[in-house]
Structures are given as structure tokens and as C-alpha cells.
KEKOLLO-528497 format. One record per atom (N, C-alpha, C): residue number from 1; z, x, y. Coordinates in Angstrom, 3 decimals, padded with zeros to 6 digits. Atoms other than C-alpha are relative to their C-alpha. Example, Ala and Ser with C-alpha at 12.3 -4.5 7.8 and 13.67 -1.06 7.14 Angstrom:
{1 {000.000 000.890 -001.190}}
{1 {007.800 012.300 -004.500}}
{1 {000.000 000.900 001.200}}
{2 {-000.060 -000.820 -001.190}}
{2 {007.140 013.670 -001.060}}
{2 {000.730 -000.770 001.090}}
! end
This chain:
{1 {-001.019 000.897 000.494}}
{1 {001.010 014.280 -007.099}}
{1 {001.318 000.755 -000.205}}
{2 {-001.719 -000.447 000.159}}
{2 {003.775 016.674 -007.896}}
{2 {000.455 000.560 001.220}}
{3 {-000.641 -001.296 -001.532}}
{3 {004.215 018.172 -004.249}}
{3 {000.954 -001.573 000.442}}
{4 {-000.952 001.376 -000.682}}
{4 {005.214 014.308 -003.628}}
{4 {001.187 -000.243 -000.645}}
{5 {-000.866 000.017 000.555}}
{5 {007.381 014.337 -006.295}}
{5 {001.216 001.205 -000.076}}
{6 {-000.980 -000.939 -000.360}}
{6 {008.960 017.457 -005.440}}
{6 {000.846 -000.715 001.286}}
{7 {-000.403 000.188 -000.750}}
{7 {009.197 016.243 -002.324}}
{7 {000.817 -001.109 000.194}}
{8 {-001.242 000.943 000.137}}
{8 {011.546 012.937 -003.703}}
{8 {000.849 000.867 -000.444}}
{9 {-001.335 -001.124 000.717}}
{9 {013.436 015.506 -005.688}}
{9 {001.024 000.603 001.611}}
{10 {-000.665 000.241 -000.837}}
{10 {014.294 016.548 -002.252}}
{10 {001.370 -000.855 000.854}}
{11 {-000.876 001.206 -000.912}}
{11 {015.821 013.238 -000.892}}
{11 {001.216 -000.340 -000.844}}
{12 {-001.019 000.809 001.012}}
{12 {017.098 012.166 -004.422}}
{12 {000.943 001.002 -000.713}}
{13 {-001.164 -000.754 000.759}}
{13 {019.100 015.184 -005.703}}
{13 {001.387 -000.270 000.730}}
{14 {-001.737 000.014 -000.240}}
{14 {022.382 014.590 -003.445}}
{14 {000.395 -001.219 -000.269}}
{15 {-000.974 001.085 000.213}}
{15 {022.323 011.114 -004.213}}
{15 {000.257 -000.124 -001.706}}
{16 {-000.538 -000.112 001.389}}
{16 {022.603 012.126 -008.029}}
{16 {001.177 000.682 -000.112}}
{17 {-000.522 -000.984 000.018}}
{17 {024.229 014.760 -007.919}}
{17 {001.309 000.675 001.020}}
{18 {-000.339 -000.373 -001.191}}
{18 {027.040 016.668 -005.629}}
{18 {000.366 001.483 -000.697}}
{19 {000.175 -001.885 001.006}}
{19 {026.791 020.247 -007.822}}
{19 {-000.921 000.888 001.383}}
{20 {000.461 -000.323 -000.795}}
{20 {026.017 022.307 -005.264}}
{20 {-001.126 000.933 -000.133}}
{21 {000.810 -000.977 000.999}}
{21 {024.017 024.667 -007.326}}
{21 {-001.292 -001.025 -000.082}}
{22 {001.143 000.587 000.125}}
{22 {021.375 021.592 -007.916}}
{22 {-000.454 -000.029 001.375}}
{23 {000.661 000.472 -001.192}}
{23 {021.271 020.417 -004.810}}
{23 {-001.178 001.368 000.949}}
{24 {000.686 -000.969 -000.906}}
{24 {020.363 023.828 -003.449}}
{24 {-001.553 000.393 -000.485}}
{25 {001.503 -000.313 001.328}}
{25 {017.413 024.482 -006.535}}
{25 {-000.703 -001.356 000.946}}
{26 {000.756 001.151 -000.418}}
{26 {016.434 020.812 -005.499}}
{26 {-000.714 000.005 001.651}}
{27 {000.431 -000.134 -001.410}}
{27 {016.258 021.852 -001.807}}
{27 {-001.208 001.159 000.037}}
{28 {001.156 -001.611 000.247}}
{28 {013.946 025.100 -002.722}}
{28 {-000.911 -000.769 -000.495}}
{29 {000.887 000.599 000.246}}
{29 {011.946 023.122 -004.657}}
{29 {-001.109 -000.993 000.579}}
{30 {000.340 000.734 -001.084}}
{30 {011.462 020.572 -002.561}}
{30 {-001.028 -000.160 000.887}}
{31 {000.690 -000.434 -000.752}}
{31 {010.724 022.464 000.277}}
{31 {-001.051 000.939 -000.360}}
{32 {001.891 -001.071 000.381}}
{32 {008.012 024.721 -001.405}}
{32 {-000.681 -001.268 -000.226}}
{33 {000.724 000.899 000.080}}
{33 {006.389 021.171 -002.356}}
{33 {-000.321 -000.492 001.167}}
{34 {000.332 000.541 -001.002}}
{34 {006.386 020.029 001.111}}
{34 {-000.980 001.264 001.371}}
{35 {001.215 -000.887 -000.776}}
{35 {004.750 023.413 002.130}}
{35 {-001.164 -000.392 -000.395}}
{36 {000.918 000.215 000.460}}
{36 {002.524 023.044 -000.035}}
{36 {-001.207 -001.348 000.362}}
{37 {001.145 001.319 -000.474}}
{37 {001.232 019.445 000.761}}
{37 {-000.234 -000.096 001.297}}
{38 {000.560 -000.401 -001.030}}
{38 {000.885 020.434 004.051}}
{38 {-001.066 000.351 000.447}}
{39 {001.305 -000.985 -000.002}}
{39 {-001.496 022.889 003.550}}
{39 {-001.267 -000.844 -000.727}}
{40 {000.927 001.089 000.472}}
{40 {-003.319 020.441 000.927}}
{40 {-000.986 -000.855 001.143}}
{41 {000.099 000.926 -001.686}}
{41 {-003.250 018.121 004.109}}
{41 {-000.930 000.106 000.890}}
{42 {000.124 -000.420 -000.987}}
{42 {-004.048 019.740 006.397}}
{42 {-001.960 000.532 -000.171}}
{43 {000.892 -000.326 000.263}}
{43 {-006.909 021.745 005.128}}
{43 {-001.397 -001.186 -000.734}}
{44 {001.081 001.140 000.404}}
{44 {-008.663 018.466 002.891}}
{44 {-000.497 -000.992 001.868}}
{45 {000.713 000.597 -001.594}}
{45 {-008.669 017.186 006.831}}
{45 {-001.042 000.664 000.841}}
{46 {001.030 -000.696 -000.566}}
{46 {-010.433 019.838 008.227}}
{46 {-001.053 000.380 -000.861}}
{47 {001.582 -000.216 000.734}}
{47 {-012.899 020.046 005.201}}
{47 {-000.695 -001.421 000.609}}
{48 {001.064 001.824 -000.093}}
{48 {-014.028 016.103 005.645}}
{48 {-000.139 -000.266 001.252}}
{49 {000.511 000.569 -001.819}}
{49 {-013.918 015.800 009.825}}
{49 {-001.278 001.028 000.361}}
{50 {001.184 -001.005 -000.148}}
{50 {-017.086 017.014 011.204}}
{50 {000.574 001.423 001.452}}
{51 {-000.059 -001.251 -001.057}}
{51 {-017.338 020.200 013.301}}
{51 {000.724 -000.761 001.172}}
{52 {-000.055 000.669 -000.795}}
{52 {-017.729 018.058 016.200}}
{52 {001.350 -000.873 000.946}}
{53 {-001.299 000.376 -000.233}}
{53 {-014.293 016.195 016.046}}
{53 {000.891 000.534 -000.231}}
{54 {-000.680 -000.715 000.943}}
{54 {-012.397 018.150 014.276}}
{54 {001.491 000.082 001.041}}
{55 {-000.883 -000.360 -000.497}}
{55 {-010.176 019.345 017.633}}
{55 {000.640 -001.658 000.463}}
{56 {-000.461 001.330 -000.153}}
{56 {-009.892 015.329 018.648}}
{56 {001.126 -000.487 -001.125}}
{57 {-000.816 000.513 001.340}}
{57 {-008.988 014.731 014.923}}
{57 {001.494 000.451 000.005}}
{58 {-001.123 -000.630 000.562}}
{58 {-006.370 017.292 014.490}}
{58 {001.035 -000.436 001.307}}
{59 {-000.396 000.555 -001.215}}
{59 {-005.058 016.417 018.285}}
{59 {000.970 -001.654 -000.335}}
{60 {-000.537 000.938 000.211}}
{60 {-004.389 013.072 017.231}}
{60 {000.870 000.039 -001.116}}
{61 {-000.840 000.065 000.979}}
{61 {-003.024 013.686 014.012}}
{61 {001.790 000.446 000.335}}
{62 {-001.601 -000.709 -000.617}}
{62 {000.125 016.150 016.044}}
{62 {000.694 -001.356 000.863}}
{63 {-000.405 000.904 -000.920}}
{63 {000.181 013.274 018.447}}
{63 {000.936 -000.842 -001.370}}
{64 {-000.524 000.852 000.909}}
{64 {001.109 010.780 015.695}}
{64 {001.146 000.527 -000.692}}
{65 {-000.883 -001.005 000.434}}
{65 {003.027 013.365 013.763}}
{65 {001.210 000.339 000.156}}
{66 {-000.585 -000.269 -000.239}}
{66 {004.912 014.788 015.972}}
{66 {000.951 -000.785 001.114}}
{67 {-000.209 001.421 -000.595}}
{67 {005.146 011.934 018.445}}
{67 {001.096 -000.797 -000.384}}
{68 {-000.835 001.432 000.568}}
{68 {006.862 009.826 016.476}}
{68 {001.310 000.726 -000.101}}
{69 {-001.327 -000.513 000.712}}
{69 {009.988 012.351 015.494}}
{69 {001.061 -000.120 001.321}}
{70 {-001.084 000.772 -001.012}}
{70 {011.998 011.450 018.881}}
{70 {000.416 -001.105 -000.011}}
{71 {-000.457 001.509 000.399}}
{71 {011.844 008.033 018.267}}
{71 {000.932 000.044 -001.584}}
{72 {-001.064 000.211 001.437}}
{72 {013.064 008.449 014.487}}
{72 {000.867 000.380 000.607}}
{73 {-001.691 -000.910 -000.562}}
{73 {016.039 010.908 016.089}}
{73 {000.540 -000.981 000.835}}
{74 {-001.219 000.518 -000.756}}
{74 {016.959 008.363 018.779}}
{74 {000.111 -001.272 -000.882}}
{75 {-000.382 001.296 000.372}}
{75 {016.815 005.442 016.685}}
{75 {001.308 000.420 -001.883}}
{76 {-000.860 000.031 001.049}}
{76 {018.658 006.833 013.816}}
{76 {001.684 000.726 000.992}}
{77 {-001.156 -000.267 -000.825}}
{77 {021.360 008.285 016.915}}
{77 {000.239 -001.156 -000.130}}
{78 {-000.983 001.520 -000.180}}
{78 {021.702 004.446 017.939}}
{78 {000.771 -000.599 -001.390}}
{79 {-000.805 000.171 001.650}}
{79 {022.382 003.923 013.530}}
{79 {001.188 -000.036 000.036}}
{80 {-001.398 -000.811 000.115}}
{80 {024.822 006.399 013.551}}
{80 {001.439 -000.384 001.164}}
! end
């Protein structure tokens, strides 16, 4: 619960704030919370998939993952 909440502290410190001093703490913080739930992540996935799937599982998970981050980039280009 707090890696998620680090990880709003992230999004929501510049729209409080424009101290550049927070924002940067808020960005450190942040980003150590979003290491962190990574690893949480990542690892509670490969405890609970069996042996068996495990390379399917994780396969799909990058697909989805990483997959998707061109589409966010061109659709927030057309936004902008």
C-alpha cells in the first residue's frame, strides 16, 4: 500500500506544489516506491505461476506491459 502511495506522491507533488526542492524529494521518493512495487510484482508473480508457465506468464505480462506504451505515446502525441 505505501509503494502506491508513493507512487501518487509522484504524479501529485507538481500539481501542489512548484518548490523545486519538493518536487525533486517527491520524485526520489516516488521512484524508489515504484522500484520497489516492481519487484513486489514481479516476484509475488513468479511465486504463484507454476513452474510450467511461468515463461508464457511472464511473456505475456511484457507483452501487455510493454505493448501498450506506444499506443499511450502516440495517443497522448495526437493530445498534445
Amino acid at each position: 500500500m505505501l509503494t502506491i502511495l508513493g507512487g501518487a506522491l509522484l504524479v501529485a507533488a507538481p500539481a501542489v506544489t512548484a518548490d523545486p526542492l519538493l518536487i525533486g524529494a517527491a520524485f526520489f521518493v516516488g521512484g524508489t516506491a515504484i522500484v520497489i512495487w516492481n519487484v513486489i510484482t514481479v516476484s509475488l508473480r513468479q511465486r504463484i505461476t507454476p513452474d510450467r508457465l511461468l515463461g508464457r506468464v511472464n511473456s505475456g505480462y511484457r507483452l501487455v506491459a510493454w505493448g501498450t506504451m506506444p499506443l499511450g505515446a502516440a495517443g497522448g502525441g495526437l493530445l498534445a
